[in-house]
Biopython code that builds the backbone (N, CA, C, O; Angstrom):
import numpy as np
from Bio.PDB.StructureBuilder import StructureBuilder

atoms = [
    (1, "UNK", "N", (9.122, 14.376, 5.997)),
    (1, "UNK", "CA", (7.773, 13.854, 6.202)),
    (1, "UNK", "C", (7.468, 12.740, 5.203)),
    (1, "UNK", "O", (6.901, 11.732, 5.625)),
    (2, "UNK", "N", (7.804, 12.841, 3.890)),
    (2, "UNK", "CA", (7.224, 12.334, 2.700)),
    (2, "UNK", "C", (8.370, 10.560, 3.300)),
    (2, "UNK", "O", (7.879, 9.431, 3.321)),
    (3, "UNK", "N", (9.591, 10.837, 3.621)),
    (3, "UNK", "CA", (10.373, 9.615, 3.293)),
    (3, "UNK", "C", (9.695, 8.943, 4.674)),
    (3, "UNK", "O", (9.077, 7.895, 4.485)),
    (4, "UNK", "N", (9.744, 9.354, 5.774)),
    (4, "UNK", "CA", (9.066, 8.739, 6.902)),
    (4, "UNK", "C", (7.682, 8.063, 6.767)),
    (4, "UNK", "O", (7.368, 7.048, 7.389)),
    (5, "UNK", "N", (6.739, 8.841, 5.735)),
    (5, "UNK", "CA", (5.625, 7.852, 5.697)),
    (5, "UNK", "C", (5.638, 6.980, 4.737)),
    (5, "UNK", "O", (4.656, 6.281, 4.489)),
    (6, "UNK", "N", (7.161, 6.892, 3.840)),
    (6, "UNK", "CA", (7.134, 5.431, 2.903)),
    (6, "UNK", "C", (8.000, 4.652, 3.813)),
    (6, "UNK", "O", (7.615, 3.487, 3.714)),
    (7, "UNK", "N", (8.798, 4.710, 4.495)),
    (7, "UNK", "CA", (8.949, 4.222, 5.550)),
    (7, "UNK", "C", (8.054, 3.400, 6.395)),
    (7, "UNK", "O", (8.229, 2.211, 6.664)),
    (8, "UNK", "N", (6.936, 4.262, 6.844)),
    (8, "UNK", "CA", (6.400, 3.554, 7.976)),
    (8, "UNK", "C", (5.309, 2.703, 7.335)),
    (8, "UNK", "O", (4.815, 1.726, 7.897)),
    (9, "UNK", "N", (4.848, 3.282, 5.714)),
    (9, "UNK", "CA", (4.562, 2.127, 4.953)),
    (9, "UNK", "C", (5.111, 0.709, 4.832)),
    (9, "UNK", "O", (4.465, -0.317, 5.047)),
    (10, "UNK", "N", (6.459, 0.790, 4.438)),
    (10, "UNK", "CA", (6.898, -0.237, 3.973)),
    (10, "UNK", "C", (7.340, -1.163, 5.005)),
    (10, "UNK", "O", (7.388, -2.375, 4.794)),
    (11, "UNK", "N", (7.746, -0.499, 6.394)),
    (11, "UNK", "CA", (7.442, -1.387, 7.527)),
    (11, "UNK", "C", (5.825, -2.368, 7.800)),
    (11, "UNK", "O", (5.560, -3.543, 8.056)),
    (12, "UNK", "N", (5.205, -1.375, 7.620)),
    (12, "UNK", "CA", (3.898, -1.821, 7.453)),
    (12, "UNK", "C", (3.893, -3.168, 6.751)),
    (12, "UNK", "O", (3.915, -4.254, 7.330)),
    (13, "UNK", "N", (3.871, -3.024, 5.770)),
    (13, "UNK", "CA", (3.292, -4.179, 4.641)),
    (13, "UNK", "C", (4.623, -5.075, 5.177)),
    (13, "UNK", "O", (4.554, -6.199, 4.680)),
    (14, "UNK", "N", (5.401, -4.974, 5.740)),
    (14, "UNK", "CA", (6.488, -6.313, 5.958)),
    (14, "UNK", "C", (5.975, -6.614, 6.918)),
    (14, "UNK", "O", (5.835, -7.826, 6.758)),
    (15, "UNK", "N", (5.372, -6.257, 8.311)),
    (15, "UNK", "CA", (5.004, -6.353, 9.102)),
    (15, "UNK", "C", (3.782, -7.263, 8.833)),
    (15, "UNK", "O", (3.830, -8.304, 9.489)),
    (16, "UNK", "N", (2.877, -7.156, 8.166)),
    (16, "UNK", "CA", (1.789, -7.486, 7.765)),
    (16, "UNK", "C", (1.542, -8.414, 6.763)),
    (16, "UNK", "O", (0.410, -8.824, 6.505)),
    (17, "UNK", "N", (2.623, -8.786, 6.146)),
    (17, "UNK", "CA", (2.611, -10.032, 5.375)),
    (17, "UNK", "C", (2.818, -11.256, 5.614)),
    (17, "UNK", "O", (3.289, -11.596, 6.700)),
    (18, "UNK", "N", (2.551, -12.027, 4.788)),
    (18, "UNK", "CA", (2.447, -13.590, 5.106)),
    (18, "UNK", "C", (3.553, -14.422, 3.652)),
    (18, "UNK", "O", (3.534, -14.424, 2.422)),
    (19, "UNK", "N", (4.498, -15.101, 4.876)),
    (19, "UNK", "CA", (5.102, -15.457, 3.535)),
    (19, "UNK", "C", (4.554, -17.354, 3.265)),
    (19, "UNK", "O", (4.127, -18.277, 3.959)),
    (20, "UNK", "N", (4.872, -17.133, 2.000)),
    (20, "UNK", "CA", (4.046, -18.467, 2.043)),
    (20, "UNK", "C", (5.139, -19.166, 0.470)),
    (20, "UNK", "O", (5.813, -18.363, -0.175)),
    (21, "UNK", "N", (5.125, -20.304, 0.188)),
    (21, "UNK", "CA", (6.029, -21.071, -0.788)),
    (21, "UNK", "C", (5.103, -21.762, -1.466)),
    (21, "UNK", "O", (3.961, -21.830, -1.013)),
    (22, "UNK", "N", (5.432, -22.355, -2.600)),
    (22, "UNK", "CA", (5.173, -23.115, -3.487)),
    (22, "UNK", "C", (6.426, -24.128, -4.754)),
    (22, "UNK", "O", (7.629, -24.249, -4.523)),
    (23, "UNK", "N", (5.979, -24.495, -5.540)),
    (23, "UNK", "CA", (6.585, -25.547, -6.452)),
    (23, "UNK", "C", (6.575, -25.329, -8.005)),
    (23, "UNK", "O", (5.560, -25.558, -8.663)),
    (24, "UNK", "N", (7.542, -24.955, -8.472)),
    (24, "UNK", "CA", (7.280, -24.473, -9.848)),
    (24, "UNK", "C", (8.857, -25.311, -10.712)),
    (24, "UNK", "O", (10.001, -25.068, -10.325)),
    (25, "UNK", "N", (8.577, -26.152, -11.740)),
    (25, "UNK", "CA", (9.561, -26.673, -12.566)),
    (25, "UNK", "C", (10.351, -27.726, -11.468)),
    (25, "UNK", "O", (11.540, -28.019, -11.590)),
    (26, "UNK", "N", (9.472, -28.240, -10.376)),
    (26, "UNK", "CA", (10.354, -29.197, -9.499)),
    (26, "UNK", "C", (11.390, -28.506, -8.690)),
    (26, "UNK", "O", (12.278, -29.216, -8.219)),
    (27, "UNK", "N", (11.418, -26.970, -8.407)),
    (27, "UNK", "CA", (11.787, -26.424, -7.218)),
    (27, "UNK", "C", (10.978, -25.383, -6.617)),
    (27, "UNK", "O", (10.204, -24.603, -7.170)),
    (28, "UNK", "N", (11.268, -25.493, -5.458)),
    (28, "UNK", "CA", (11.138, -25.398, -4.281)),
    (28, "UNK", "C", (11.135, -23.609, -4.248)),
    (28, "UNK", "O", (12.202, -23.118, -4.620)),
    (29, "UNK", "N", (10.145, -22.713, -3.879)),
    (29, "UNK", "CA", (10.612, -21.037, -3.883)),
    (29, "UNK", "C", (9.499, -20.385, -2.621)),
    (29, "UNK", "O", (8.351, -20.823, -2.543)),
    (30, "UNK", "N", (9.815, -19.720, -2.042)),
    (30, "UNK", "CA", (8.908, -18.942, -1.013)),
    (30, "UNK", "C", (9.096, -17.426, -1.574)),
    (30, "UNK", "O", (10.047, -17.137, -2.300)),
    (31, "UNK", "N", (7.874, -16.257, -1.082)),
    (31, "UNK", "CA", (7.345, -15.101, -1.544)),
    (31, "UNK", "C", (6.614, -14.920, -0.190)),
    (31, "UNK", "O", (6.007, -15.681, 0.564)),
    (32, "UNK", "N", (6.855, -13.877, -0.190)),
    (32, "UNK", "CA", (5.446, -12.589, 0.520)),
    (32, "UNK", "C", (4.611, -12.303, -0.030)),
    (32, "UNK", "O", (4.926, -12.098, -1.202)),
    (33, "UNK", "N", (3.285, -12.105, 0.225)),
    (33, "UNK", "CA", (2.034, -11.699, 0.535)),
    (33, "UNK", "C", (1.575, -10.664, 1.058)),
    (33, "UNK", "O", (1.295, -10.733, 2.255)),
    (34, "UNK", "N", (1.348, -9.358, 0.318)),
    (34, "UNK", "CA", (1.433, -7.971, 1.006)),
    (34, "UNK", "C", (0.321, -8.160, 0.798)),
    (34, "UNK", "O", (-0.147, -9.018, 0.050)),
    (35, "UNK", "N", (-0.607, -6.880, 1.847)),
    (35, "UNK", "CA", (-1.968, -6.834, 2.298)),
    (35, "UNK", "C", (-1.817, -5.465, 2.405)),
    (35, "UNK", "O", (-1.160, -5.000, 3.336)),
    (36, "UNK", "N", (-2.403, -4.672, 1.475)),
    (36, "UNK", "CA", (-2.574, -3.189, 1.782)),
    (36, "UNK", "C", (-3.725, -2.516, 2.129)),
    (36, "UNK", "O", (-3.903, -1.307, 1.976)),
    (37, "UNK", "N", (-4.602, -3.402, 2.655)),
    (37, "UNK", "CA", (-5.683, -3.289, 3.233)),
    (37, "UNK", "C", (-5.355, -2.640, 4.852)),
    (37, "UNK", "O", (-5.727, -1.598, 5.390)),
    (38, "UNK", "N", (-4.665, -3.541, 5.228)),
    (38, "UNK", "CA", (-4.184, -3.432, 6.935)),
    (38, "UNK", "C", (-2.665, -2.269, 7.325)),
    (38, "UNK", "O", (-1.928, -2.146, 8.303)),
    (39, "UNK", "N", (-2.791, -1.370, 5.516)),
    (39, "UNK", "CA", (-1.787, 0.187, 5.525)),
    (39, "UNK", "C", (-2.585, 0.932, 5.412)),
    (39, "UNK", "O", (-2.107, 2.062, 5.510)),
    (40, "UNK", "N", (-4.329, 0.937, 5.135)),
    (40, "UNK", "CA", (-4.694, 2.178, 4.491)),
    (40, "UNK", "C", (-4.515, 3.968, 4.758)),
    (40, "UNK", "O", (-4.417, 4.985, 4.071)),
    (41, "UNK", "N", (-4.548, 3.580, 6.216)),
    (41, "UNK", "CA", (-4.249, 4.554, 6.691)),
    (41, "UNK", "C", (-3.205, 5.511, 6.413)),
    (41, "UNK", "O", (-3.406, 6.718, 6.278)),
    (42, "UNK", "N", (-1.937, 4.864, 6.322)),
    (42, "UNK", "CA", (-0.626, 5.464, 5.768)),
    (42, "UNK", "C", (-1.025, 5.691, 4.249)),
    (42, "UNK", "O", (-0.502, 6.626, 3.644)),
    (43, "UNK", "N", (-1.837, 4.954, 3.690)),
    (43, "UNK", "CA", (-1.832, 5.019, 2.494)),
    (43, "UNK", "C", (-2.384, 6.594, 2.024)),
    (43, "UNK", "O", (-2.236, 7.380, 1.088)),
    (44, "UNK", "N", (-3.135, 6.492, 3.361)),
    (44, "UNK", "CA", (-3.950, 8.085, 2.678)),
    (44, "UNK", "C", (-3.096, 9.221, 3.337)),
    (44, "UNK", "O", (-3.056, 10.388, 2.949)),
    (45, "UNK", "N", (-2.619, 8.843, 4.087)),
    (45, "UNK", "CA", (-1.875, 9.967, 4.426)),
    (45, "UNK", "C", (-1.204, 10.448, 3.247)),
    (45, "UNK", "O", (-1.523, 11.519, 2.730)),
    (46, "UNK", "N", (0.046, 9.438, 2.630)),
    (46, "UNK", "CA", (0.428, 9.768, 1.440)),
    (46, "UNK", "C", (-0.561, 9.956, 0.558)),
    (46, "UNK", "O", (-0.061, 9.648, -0.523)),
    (47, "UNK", "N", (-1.315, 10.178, 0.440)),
    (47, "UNK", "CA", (-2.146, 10.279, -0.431)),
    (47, "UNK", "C", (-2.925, 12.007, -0.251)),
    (47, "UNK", "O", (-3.150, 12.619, -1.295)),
    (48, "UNK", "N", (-3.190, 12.495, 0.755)),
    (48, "UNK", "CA", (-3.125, 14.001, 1.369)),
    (48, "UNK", "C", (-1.458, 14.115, 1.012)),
    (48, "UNK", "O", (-1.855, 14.940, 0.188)),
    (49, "UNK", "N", (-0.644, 14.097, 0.915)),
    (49, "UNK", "CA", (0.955, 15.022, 1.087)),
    (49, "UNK", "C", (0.788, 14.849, -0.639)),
    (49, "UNK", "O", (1.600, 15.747, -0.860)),
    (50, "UNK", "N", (0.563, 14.605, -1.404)),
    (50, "UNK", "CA", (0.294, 14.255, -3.158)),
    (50, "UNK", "C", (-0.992, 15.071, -3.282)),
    (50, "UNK", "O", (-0.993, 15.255, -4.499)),
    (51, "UNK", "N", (-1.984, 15.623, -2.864)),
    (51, "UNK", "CA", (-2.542, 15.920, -3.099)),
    (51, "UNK", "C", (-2.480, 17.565, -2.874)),
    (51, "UNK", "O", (-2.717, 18.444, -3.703)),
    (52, "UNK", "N", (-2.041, 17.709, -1.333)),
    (52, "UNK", "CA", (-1.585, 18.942, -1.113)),
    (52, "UNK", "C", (-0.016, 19.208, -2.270)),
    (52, "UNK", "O", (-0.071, 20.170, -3.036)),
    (53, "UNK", "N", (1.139, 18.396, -2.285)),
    (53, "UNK", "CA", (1.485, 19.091, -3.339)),
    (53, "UNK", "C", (1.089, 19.610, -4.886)),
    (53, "UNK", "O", (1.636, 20.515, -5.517)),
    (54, "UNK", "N", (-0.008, 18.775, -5.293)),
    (54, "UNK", "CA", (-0.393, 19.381, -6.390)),
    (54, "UNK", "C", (-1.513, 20.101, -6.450)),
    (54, "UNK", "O", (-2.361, 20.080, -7.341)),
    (55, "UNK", "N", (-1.492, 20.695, -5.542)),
    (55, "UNK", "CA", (-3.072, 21.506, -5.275)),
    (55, "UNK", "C", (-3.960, 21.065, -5.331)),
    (55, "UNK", "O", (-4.836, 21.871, -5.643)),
    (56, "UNK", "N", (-4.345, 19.964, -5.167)),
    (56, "UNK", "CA", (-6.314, 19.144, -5.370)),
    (56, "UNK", "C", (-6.357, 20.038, -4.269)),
    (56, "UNK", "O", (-5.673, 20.523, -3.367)),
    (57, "UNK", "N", (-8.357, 20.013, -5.164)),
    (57, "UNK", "CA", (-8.919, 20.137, -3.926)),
    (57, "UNK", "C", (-9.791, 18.964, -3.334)),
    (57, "UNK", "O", (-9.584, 17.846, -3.806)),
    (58, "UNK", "N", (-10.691, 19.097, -2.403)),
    (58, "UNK", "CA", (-11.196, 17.903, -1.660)),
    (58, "UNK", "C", (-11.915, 16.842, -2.794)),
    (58, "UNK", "O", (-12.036, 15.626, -2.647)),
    (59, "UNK", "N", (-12.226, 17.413, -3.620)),
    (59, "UNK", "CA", (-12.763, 16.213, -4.380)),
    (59, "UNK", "C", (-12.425, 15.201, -5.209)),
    (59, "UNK", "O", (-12.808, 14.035, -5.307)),
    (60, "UNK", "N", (-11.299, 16.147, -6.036)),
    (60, "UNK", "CA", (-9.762, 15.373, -6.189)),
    (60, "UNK", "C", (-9.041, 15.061, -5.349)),
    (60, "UNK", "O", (-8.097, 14.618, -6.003)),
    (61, "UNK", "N", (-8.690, 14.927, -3.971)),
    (61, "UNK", "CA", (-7.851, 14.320, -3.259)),
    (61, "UNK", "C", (-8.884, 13.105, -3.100)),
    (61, "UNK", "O", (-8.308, 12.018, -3.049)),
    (62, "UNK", "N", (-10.278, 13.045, -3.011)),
    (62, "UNK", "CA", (-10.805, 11.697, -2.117)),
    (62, "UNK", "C", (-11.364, 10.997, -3.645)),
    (62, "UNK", "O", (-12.136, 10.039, -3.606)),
    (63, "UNK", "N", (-10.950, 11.505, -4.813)),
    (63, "UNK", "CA", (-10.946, 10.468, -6.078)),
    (63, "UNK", "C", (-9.230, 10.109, -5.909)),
    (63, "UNK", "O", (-9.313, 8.982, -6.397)),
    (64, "UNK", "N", (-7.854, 10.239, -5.600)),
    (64, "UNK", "CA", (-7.269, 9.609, -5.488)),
    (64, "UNK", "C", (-7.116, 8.728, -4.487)),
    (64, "UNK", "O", (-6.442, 7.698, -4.455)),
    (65, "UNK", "N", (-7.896, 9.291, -3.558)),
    (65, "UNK", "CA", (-8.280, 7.878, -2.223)),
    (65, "UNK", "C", (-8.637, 6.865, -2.353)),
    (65, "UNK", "O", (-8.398, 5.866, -1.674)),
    (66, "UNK", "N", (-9.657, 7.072, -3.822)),
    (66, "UNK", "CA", (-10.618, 6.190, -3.990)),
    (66, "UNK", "C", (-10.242, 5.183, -5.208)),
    (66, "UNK", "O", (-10.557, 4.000, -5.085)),
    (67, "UNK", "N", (-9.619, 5.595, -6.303)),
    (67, "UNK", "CA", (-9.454, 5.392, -7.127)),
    (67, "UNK", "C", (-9.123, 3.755, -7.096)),
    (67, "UNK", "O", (-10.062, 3.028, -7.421)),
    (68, "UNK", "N", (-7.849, 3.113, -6.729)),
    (68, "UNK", "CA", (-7.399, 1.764, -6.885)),
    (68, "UNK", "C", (-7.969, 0.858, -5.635)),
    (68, "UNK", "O", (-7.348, -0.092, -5.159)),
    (69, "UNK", "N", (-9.075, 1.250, -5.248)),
    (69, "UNK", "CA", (-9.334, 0.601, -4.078)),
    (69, "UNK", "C", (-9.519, -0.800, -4.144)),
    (69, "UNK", "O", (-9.819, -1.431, -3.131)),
    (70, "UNK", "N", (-9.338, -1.450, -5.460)),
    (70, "UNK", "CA", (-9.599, -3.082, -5.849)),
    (70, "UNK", "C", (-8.083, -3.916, -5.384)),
    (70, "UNK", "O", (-7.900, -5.108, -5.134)),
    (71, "UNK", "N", (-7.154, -2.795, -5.388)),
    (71, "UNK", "CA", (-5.818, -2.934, -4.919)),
    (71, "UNK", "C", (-5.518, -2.256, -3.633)),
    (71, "UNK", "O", (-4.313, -2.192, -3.389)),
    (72, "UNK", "N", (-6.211, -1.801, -2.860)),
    (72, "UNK", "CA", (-6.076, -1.347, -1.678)),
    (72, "UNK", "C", (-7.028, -1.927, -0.270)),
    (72, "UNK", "O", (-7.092, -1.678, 0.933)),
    (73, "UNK", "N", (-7.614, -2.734, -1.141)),
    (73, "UNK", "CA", (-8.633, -3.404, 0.133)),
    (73, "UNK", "C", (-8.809, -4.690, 0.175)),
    (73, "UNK", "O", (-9.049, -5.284, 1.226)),
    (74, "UNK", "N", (-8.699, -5.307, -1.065)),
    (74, "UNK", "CA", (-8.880, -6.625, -2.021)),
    (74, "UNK", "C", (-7.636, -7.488, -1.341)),
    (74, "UNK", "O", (-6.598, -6.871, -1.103)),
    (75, "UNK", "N", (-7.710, -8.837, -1.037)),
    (75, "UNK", "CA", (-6.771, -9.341, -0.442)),
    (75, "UNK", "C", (-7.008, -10.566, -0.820)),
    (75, "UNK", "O", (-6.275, -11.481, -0.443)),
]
sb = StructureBuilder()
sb.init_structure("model")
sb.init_model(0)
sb.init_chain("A")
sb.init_seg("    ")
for serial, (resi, resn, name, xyz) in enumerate(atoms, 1):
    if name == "N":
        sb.init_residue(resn, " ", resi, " ")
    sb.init_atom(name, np.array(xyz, "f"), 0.0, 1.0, " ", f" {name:<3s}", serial, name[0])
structure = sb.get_structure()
């Protein structure tokens, strides 16, 4: 379960990125652009299978939901 939803994460964010280039020291380099806004979903899933393994309960699981959301929505 756990490797399938970093999986279908990491399809995700490849799926969902934008690659884009620039110019640094007079060459030439391209990069991706991940958007983990448009995974959240998977995100929380993993985020319930981490929570159920360490026993949270609901209020601690939806403070780790919540927690990096400046990096989970922010684009």
């Amino acid at each position: 379960m756990v490797l399938s939803l970093v999986n279908e994460l990491m399809d995700e964010y490849k799926k969902n990125s934008k690659r884009s280039s620039g110019t640094a020291g007079g060459k030439r380099f391209s990069y991706d652009v991940f958007f983990p806004r448009k995974s959240l979903s998977t995100i929380h899933k993993i985020d319930d299978l981490i929570a159920e393994a360490y026993g949270f309960d609901e209020k601690s699981n939806l403070f780790l939901k919540t927690y990096d959301m400046e990096f989970r929505t922010d684009e």
